[in-house]
C-alpha positions in Angstrom: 129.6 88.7 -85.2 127.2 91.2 -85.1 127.8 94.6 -87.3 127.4 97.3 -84.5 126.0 100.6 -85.8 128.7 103.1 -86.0 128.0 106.1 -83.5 127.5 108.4 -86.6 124.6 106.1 -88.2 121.1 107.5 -87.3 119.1 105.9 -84.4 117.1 103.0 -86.0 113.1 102.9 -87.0 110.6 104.0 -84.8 107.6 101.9 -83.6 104.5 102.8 -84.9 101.9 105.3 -82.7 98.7 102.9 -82.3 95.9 105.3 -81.1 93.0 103.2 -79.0 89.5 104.5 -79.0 88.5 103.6 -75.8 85.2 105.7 -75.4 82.5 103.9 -74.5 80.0 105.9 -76.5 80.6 106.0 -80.0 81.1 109.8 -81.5 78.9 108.6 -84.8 76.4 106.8 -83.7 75.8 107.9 -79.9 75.5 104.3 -78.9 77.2 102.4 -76.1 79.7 100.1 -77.6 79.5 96.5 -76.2 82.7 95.5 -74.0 83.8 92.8 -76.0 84.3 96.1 -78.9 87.6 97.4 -77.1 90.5 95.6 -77.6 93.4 94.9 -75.0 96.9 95.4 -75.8 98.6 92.1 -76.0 100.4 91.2 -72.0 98.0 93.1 -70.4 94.6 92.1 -68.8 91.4 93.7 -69.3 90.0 96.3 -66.5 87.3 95.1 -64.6 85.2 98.1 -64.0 83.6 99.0 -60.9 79.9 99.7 -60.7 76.9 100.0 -62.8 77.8 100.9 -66.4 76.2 104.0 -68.3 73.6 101.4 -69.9 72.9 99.3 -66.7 70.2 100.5 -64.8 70.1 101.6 -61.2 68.4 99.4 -58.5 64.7 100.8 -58.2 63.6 101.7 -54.7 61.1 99.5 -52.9 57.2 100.3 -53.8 54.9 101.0 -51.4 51.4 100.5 -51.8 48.9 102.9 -51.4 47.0 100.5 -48.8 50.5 100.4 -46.4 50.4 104.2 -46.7 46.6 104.8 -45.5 47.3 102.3 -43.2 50.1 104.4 -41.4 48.2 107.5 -41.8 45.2 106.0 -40.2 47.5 104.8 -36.9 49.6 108.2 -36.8 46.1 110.1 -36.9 44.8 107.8 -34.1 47.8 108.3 -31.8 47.2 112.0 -32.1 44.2 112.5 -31.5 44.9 110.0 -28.1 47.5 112.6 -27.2 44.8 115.3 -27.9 42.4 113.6 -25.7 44.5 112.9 -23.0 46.0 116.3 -22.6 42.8 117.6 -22.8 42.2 115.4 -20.0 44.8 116.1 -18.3 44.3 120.3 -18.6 40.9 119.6 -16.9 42.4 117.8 -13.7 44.8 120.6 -13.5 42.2 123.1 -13.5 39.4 121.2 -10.9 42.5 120.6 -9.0 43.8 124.2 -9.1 39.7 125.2 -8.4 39.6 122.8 -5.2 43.0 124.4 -3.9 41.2 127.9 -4.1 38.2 126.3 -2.6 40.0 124.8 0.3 41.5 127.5 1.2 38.6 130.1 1.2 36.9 127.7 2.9 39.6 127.2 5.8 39.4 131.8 5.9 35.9 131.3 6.6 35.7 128.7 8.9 37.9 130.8 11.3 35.8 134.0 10.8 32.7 131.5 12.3 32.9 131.9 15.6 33.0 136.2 15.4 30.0 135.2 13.1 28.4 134.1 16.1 29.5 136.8 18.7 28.0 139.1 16.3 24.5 137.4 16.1 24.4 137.1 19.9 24.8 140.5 19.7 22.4 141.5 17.5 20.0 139.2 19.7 20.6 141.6 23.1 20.3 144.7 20.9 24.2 145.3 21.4 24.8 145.5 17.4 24.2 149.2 16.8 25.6 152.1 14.8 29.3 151.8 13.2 29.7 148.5 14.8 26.4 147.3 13.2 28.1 148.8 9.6 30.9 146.8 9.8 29.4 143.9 10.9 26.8 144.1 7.8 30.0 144.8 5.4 31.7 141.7 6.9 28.8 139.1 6.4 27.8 140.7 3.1 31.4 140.1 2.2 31.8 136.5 3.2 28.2 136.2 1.5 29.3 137.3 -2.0 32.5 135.0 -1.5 30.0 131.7 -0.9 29.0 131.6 2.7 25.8 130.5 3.3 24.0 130.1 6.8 20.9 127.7 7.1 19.3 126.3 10.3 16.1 128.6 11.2 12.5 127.1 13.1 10.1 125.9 10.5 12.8 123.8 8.8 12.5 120.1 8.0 15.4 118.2 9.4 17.9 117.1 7.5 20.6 115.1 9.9 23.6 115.8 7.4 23.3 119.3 8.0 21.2 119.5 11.3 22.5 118.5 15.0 19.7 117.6 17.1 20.3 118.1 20.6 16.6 118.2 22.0 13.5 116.5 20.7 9.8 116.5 21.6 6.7 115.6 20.2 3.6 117.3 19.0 0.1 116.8 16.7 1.0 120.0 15.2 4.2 118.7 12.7 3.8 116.3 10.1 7.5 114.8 10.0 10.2 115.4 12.2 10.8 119.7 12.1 13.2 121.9 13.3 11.4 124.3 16.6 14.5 125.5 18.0 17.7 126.8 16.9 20.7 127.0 19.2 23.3 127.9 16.7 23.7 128.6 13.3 24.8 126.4 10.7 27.1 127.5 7.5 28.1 126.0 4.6 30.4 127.2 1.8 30.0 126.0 -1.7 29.1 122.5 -1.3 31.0 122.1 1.7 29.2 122.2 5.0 31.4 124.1 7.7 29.6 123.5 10.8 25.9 121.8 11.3 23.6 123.6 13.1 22.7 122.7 16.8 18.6 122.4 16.4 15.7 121.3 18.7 13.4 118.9 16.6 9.8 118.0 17.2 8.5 115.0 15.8 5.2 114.2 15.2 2.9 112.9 17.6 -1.1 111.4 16.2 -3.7 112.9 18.7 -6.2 111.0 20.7 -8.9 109.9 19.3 -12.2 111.1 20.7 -14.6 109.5 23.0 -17.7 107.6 22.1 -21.0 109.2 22.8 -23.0 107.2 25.5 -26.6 106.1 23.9 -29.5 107.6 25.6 -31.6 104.4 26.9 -35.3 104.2 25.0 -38.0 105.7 26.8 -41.6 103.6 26.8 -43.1 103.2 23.6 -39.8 104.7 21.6 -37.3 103.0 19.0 -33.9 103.4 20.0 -31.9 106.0 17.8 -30.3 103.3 15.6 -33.3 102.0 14.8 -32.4 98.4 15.9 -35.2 95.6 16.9 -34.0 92.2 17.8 -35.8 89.3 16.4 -39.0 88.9 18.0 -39.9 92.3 17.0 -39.0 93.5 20.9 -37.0 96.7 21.1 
């Protein structure tokens, strides 16, 4: 049988305390100590730690050359100066669009205001454009002027059929080309926009007739003719 301990015995012997370094790093030295250093208690399995270890070195980032860089600097700089260029582009239609808008739309004022234009010539033509009337007329064409009305068509001009209607046309010796002699109604153009052509009488020219030969007097006896001439046989 087994001898049992009385209760009033003391307990039996302790197990020794067993204290494990397990720092990596050793205190003296400073040096990492090599995994196989640490010892594992007996019935237990060693950890398997998780991720780089202090002496293991990280992954190093991918290199990029210096060529790869220029090469993306070179293409970022070229799409932005295509955006500069096309916005630039792009401001300028807005602003001859805008500009033709304005135009337009002058030009459609004006091209209402012609035909009072013309009442006020005919006007001036009977002698009926005097005093204050004759002011306000002269504010209202100097006006229309400064905005970019221009009248052409007067006698003396050489025609031009893009701006010049021809309704009548003679001939005469004293024109060199085809000229405008008569002006029914004035023309006007605004800018470079022709409102209305001018309704114009051209002459064109026409060569004169030549003149007439002088009949030769017939030799009196004994006299050479006035050329000169003998025939042959020494006959006049």
């Amino acid at each position: 049988m087994t001898p049992r301990h009385s209760e009033t015995e003391g307990p039996g012997p302790e197990e020794p305390v067993v204290v494990r370094d397990r720092r990596r790093v050793d205190p003296q030295t400073g040096e990492v100590r090599p995994p196989a250093a640490e010892e594992t208690p007996a019935g237990e399995e060693p950890v398997q730690h998780a991720g780089p270890s202090l002496g293991d070195s990280a992954e190093e980032p991918a290199t990029v050359s210096s060529s790869d860089v220029e090469k993306q600097l070179s293409e970022r700089t070229a799409d932005l100066q295509r955006l500069q260029a096309e916005y630039a582009n792009y401001r300028k239609r807005v602003d001859r669009d805008r500009e033709a808008v304005v135009q337009g739309a002058k030009a459609s004022v004006v091209g209402d205001l012609l035909p009072l234009l013309d009442d006020l010539q005919r006007a001036e033509q009977h002698g009926d454009l005097t005093g204050a009337f004759k002011a306000v007329a002269d504010k209202l064409v100097s006006s229309l002027e400064r905005s970019g009305l221009e009248a052409f068509g007067a006698e003396g001009e050489e025609f031009d059929p893009s701006i010049h209607e021809a309704v009548q046309h003679n001939t005469s010796p004293d024109v060199k080309g085809p000229t405008v002699t008569l002006v029914m109604r004035r023309g006007y153009r605004f800018g470079e926009r022709v409102l209305r052509a001018a309704l114009v009488g051209v002459t064109d020219h026409e060569p004169g007739e030549a003149p007439a030969e002088q009949p030769v007097d017939p030799p009196v006896g004994g006299e050479l003719p006035l050329d000169g001439s003998v025939d042959e046989s020494g006959q006049q």
